[in-house]
N, C-alpha and C positions, 0 to 999 in steps of 0.2 A: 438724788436729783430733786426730791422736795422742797430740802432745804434752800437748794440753789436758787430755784422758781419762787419762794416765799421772800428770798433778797431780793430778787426782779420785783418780784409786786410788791414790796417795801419800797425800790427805786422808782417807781409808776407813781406809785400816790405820792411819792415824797414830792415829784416833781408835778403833779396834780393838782398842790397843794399849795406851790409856792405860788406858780398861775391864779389860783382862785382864790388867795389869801389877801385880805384886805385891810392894811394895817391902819391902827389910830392910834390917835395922841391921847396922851395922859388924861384927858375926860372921856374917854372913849367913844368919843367920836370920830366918825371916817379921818383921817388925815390927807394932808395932799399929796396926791400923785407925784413924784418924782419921775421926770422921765428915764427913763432906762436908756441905759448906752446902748450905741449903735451895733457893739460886736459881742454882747452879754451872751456868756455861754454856760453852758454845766457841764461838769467832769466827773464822768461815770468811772470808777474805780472798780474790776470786778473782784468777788471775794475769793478768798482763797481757795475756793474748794473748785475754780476753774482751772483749766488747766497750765498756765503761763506759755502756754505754746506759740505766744504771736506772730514769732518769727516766720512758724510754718502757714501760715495763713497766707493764702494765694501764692503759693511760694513753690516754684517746680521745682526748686532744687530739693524739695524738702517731701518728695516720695508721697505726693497725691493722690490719694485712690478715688478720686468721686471730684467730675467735673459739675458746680452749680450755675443752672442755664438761665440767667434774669432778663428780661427784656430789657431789650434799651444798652445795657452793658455791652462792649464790643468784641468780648471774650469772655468765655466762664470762669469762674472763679474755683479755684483749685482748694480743695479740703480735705479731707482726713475720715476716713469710719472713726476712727477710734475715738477721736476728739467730737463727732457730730453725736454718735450714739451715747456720750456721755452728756452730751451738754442739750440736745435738741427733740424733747418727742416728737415732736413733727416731721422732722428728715428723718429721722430711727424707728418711727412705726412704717416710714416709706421703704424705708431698707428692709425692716423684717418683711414687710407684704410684698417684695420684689418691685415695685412700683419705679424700679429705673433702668434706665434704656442702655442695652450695652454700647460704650463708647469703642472708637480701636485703640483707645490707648487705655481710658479709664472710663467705670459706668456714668450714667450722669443720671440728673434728676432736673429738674425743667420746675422754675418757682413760678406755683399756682395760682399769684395775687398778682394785682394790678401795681406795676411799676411802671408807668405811662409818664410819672413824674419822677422828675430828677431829683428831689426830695424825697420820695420815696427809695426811690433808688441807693442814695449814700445811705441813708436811714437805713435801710439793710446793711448795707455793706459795713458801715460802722457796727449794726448789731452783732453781725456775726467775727467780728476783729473782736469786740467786747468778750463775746464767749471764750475767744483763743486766749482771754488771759489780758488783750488787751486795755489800755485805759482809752478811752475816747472822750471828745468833747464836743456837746451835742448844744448846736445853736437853739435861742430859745426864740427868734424871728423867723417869721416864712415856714411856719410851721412843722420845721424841722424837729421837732420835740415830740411834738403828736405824732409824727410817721416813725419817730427812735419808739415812743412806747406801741403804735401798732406791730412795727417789727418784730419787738422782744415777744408781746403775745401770740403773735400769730407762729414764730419760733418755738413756743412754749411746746 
């Protein structure tokens, strides 16, 4: 699981980096801004040691044990122990310390962060498709970028 998390915070700063990087021209002096396309995005690839499971991802056909409760979402989204405790300390220290609520179909777990914004909100929902093995692409306007890397970390 280390290694997994040391690829996230490789993907954090990389994307940290291209935000705050300030390029120049050949005397090295600032250069000028170009403005950036309207629908510039980055494509998070996740590495192999995730699980490729994306199909199962919010997928009832796909034998859900653990319903996740986000505000604002109009249903929970449907996951997996096996793929959560592999890929998430945060949901898997909630699981080992019991800290979820028996469902009647399946337990659930209730996300403890502020999802008041609808950017936050995909922001998750993209992060945790990312962990299923999924590739996502994470708008770099409207601050979508900073709620994908609060996601990943507070995930972590």
């Amino acid at each position: 699981m280390n290694i997994m998390w040391g690829r996230l915070s490789q993907v954090g700063q990389s994307l940290i980096a291209r935000f705050t990087h300030k390029p120049v021209d050949e005397s090295g002096k600032p250069a000028k801004e170009q403005p950036e396309e309207e629908s510039a995005t980055i494509t998070l690839t996740p590495p192999s040691s995730f699980s490729g499971n994306v199909d199962w991802f919010d997928n009832e056909t796909s034998f859900p044990d653990l319903d996740l409760e986000i505000k604002g979402l109009q249903k929970p989204l449907k996951l997996h122990r096996i793929v959560i405790s592999k890929t998430f300390s945060l949901l898997d220290e909630l699981l080992k310390t019991n800290q979820i609520t028996k469902g009647v179909e399946r337990d659930q777990i209730e996300w403890m962060f502020d999802t008041n914004s609808e950017v936050d909100r995909n922001a998750l929902v993209k992060a945790l498709r990312f962990c299923y093995g999924g590739t996502v692409s994470v708008g770099v306007k409207n601050g979508e970028c900073c709620a994908m890397i609060a996601a990943l970390f507070r995930l972590k």
